[in-house]
LUMTIPA-746883 format. One record per residue (C-alpha): residue number from 1; chain; x, z negated, y. Coordinates in Angstrom, 1 decimal, always signed. Example, Ala and Ser with C-alpha at 12.3 -4.5 7.8 and 13.67 -1.06 7.14 Angstrom:
BEGIN
1; A; +12.3; -7.8; -4.5 $
2; A; +13.7; -7.1; -1.1 $
//
This chain:
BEGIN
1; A; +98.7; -111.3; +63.4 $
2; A; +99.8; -114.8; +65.1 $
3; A; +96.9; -117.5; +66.0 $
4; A; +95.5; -116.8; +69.0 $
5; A; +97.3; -119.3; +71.6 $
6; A; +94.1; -120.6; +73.2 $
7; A; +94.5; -121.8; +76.9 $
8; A; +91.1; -123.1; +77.2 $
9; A; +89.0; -124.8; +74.4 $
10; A; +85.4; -123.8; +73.9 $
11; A; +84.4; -126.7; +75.6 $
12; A; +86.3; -126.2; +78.6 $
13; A; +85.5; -122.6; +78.7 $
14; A; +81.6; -123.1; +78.6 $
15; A; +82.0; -125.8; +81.3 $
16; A; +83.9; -123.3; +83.2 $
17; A; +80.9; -120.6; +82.6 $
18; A; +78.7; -123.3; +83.3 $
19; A; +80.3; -124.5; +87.0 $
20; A; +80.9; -121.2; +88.3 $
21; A; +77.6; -119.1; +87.5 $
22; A; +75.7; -122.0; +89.3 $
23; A; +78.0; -122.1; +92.3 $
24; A; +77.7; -118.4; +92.3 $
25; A; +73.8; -118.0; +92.4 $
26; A; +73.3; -121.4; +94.5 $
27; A; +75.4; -119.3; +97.1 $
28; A; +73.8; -117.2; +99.7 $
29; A; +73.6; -114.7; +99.1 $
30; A; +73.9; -114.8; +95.4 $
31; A; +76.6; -114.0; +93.2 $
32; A; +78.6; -113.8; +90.1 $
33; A; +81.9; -112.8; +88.4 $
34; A; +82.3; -109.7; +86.5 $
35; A; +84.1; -111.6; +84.2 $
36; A; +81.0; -113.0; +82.7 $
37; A; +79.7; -109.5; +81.4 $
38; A; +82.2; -109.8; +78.5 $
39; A; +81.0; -111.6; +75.3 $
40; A; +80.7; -109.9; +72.1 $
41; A; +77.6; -108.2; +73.7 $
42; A; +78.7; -107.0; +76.6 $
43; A; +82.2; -105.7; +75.3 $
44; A; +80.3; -104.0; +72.2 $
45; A; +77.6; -102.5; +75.5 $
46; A; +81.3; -101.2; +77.5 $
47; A; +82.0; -99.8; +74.5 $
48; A; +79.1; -97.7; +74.5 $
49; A; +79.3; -97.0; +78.2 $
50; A; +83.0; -95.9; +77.8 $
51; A; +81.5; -93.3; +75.6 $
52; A; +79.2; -92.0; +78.1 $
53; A; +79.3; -88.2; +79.4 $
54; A; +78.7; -89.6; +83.4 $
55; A; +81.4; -91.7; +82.5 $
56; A; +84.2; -89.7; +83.2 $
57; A; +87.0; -93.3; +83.6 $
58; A; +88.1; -93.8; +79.8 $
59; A; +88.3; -90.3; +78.4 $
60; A; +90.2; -88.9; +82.1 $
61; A; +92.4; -92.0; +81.5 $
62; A; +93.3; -91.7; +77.5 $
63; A; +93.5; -87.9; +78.4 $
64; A; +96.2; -89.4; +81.2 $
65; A; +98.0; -91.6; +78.5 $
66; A; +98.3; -88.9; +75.8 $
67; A; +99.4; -85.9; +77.9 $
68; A; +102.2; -88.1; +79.7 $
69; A; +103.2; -90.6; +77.1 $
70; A; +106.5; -89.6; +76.1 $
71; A; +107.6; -90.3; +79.9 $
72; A; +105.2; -93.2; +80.2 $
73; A; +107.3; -94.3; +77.1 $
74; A; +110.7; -93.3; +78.5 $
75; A; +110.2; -95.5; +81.8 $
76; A; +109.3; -98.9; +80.1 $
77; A; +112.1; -99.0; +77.4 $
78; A; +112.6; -100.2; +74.1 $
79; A; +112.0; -103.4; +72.5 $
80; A; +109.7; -104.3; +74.9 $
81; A; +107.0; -107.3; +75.3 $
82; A; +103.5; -105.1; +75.9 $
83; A; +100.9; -107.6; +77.8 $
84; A; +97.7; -105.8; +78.4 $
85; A; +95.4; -107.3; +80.8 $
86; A; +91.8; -108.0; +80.2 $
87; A; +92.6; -106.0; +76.6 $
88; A; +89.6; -103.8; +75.3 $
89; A; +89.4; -101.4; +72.8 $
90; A; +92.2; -100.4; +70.8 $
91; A; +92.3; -97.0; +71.7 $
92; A; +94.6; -96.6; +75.1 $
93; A; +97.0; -99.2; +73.4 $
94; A; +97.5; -97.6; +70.6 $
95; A; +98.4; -94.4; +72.5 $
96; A; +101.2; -96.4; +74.3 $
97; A; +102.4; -97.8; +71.2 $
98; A; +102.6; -95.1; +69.1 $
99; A; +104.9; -93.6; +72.2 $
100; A; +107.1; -96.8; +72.5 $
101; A; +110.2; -97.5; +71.0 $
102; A; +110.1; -100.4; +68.7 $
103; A; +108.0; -102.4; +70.6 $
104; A; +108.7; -106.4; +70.3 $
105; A; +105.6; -107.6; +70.4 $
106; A; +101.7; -107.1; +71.8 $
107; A; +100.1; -109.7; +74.0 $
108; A; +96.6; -109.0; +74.3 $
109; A; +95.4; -111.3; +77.1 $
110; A; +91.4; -111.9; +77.6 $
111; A; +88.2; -114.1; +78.7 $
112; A; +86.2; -112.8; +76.0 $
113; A; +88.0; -115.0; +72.7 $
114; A; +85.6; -113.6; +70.0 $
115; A; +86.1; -110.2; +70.7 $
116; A; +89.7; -110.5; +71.4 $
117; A; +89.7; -111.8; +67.7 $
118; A; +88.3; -109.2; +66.6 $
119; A; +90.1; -106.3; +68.2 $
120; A; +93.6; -107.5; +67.4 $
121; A; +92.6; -108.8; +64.0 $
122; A; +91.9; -104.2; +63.4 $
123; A; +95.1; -103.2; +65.2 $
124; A; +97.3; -106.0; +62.8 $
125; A; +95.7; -104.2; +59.7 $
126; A; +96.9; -100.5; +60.7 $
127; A; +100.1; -102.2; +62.7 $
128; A; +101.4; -105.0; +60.0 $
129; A; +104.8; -104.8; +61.4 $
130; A; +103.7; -105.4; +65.1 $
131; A; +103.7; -108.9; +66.8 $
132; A; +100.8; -109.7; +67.9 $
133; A; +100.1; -112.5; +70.3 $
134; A; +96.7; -112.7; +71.4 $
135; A; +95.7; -115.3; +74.3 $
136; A; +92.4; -116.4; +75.2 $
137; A; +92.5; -116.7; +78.8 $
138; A; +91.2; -115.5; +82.5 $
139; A; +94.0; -113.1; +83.4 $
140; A; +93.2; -113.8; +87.4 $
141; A; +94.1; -117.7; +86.8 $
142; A; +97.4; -119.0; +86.2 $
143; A; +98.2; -118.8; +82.6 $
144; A; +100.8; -119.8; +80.0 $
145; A; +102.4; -116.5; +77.7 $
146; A; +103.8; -117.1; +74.4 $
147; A; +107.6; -117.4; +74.5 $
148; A; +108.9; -114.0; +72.5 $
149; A; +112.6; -112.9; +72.3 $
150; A; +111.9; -109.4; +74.3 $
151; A; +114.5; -107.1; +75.8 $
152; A; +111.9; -105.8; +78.6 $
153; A; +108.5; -107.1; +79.7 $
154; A; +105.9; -104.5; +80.3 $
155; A; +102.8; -105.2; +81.9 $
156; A; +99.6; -102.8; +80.8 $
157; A; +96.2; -102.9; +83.1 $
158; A; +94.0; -99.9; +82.1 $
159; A; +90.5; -99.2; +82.9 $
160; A; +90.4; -99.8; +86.8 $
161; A; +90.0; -102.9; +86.0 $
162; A; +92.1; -103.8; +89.3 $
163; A; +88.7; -102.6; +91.1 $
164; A; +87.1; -105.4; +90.4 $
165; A; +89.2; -107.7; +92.8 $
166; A; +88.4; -107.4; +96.6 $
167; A; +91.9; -106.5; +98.2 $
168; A; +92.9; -109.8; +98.8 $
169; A; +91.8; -111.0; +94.8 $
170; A; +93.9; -107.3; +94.0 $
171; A; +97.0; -108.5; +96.4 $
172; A; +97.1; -112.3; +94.9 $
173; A; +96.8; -111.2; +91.4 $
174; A; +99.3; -108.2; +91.5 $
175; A; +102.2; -110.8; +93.2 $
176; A; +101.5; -112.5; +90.3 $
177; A; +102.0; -109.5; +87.8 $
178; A; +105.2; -109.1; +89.8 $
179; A; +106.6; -111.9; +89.3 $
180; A; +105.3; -112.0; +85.6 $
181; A; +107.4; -109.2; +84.8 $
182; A; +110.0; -109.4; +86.5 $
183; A; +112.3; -107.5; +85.3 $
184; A; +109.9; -105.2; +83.9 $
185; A; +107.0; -102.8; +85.2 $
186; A; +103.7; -102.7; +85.1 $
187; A; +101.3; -99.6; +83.9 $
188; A; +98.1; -99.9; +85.8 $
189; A; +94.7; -97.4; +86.0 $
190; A; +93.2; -96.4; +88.9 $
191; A; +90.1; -95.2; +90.3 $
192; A; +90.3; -92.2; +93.0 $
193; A; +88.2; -92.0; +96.0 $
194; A; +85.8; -88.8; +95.0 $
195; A; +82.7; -87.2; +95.7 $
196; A; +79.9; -90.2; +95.7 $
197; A; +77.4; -88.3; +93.3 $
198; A; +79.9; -88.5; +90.9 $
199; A; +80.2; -92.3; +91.3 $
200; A; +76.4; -92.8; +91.2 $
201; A; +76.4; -91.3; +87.8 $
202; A; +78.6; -92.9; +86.2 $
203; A; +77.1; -96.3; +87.0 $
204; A; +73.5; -95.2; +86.6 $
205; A; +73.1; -93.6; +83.7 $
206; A; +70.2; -91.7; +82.4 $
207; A; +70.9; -94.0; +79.1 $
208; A; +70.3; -96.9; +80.5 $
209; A; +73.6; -98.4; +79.2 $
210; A; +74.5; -100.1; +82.5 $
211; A; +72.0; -101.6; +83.6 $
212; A; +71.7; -103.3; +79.6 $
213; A; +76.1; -104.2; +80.7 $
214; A; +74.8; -105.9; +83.9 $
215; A; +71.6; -107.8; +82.5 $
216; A; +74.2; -109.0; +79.6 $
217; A; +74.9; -111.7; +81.9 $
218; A; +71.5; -113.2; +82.4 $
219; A; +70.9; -112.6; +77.9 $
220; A; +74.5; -114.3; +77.6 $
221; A; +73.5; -117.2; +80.3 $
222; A; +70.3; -117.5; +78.2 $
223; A; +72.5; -117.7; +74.7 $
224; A; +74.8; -120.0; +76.1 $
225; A; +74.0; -122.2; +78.6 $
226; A; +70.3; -123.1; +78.0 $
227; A; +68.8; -120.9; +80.4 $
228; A; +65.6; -119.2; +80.8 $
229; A; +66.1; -115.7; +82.5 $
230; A; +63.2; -113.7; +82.2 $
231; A; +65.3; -110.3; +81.7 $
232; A; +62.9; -108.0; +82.2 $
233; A; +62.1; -108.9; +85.5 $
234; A; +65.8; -108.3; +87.1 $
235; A; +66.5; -104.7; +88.0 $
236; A; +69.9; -102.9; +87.7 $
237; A; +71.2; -101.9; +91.2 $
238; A; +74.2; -99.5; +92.0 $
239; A; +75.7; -97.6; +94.5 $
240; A; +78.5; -96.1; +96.5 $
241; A; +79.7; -97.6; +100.4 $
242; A; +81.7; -95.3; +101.4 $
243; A; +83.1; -97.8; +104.2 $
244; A; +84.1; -100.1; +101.6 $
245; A; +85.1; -97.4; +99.3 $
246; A; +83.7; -99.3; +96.1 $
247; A; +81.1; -99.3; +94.2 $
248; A; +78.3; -102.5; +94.1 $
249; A; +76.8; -103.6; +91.2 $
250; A; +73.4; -105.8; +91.8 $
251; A; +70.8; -107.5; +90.0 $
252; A; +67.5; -107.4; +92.1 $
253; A; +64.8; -109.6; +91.6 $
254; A; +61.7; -107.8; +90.7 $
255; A; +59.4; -110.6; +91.9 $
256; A; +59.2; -114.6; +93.1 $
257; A; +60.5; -116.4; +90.6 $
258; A; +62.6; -119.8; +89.2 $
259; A; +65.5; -119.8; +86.3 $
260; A; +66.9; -122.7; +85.1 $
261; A; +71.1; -123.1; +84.3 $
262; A; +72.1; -125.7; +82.6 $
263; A; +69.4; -127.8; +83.6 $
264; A; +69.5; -126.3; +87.5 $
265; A; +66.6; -124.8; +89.2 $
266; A; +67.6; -121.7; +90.9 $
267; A; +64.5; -119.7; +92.7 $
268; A; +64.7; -116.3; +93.6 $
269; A; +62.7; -114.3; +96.0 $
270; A; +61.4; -111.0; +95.8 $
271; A; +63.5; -108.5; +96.3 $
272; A; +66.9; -110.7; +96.6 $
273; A; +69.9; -109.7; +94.7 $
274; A; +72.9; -111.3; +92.6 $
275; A; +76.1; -109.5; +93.5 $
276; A; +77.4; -108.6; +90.0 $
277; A; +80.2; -106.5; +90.4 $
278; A; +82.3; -104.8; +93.0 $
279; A; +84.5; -101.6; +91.7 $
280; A; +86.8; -100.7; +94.4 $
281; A; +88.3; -97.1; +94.5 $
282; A; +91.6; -95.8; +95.9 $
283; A; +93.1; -93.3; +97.8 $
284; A; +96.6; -92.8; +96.1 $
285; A; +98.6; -94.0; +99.5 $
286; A; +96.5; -97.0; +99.8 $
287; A; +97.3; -98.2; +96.5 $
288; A; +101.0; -97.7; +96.6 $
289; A; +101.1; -99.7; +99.8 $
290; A; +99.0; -102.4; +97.8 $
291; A; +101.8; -102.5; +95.3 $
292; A; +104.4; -102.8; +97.4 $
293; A; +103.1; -105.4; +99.5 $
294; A; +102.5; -107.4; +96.2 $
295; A; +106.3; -106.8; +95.5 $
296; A; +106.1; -103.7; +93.3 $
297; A; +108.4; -100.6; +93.8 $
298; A; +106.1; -97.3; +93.0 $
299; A; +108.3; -95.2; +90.9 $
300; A; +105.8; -92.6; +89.2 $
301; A; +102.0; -91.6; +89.9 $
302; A; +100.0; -89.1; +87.1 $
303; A; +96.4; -87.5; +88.1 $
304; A; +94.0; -85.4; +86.6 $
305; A; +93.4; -81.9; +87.6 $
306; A; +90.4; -82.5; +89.2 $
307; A; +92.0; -85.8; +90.6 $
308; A; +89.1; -88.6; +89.5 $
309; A; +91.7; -91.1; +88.0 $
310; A; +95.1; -92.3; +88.2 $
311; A; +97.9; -94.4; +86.4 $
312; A; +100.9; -95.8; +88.2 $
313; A; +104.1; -96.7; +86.7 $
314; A; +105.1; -100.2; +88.8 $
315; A; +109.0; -101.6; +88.8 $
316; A; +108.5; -105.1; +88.9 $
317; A; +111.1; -107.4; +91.4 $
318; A; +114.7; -107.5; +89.6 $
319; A; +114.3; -104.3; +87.7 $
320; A; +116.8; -102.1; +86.9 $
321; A; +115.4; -98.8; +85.6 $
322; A; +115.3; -97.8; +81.8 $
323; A; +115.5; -94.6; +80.7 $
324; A; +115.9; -93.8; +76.9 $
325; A; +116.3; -90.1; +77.5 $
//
């Protein structure tokens, strides 16, 4: 495994925690990033979630990968640079790269260092022949890749992760895939639009997981940043608007109170909310007219039977299609 080629230093990264959490919760009305969730903690809590039985996203998705990944395969190429975005665990990667064709090198590219570490540190021991390029960085800000000798650049973004972004955040940051890989394609879950019940499960459920995931930023604000969250009295908040077709994720103060940041006094009233998360769904059209707007030619589209989830194969600007069979 290559050193990690670190954008920001630890420093700079907890000053950028630091900056943004505050601006977020000194807003009205309060919010904060989803991007915070992910320290060791909260990744080893997604884990758990991702296991879930009302969580139908990772198996529907890996089921998606494994049933279609000789043609996944067959329309990215050989010798090809794989950059996942906001890389979890191993196991929709390794699907893809077991299907690809001598694959150059993997560039795993995520906020959360420690984990990222980790992660790529087990793949190098059962890949030792694989490049592996990890890089410690905020995927939706401008970043630096490592320079790598590739024939094709394939971009990976799994989980529906893309429904995290509001449609202009999804817009700017897929014109910036595009251009990213030009030349290339991008492979890119998808939520579906479905029955809201089935939503409301899977981010409420009767485990508890979730709402441990969405507190995980209050523990993590506590562990880093000198602050004095009293966890227990924050209540996990989901649920479905069907006008904004997304899921919101809120924290909801279970009383009056005061925290303090970083030295910062934020108060809270009864009953007011931090916005944690948005997770945007799709109907298939609407996506493809994202991705073309962004600069992305659709090319191929796979769905489960029962047509919760989604992955889109994504020519990027300057592509000229690659088939190997």
């Amino acid at each position: 495994m290559n050193a990690p080629f670190v954008l920001r230093n630890a420093r700079e990264r907890h000053e950028h925690f630091v900056s943004e959490l505050l601006a977020g919760l000194q807003d009205h009305p309060k919010h904060s990033s989803p991007k915070f969730f992910y320290d060791a903690e909260g990744s080893a809590l997604f884990e758990r979630i991702c296991d879930l039985p009302e969580y139908y996203l990772t198996r529907t998705e890996i089921a998606l990968l494994r049933n279609h990944s000789a043609e996944i395969a067959n329309y990215m190429g050989r010798d090809v640079e794989l950059i996942e975005f906001g890389a979890g665990a191993l196991k929709k990667v390794r699907v893809l790269l077991d299907a690809l064709d001598r694959p150059r090198a993997y560039v795993p590219v995520d906020i959360s260092g420690d984990y990222l570490r980790g992660v790529t540190r087990q793949l190098s021991q059962s890949c030792p022949d694989l490049s592996i390029h990890p890089v410690i960085a905020d995927f939706t800000k401008d970043f630096v890749l490592p320079p790598i000798d590739a024939a094709r650049r394939i971009g990976f973004f799994p989980g529906s992760t893309i429904g995290n972004l509001n449609r202009s955040e999804a817009l700017a940051f897929l014109r910036k895939a595009a251009m990213l890989l030009r030349g290339g394609g991008l492979l890119i879950g998808v939520d579906l639009v479905k029955d809201p019940a089935i939503l409301h499960a899977a981010y409420n459920d009767a485990a508890g997981i979730t709402a441990l995931f969405n507190k995980n930023m209050l523990a993590r604000a506590n562990r880093e940043l000198d602050a004095d969250f009293d966890v227990e009295k924050f209540a996990h908040y989901a649920f479905y608007d069907p006008l904004e077709q997304r899921i919101e994720m809120h924290l909801v103060s279970l009383t009056d109170q005061r925290a303090t940041v970083a030295g910062e006094h934020v108060s809270f009233k009864e009953g007011e909310t931090i916005h944690t998360e948005n997770s945007c769904k799709y109907t298939p059209a609407g996506f493809r007219a994202l991705a073309v707007e962004a600069g992305f030619t659709p090319r191929a589209a796979w769905y489960d039977p029962e047509h919760l989830f989604s992955l889109h194969w994504l020519e990027a600007p300057g592509t000229k299609p690659f088939r190997t069979r």
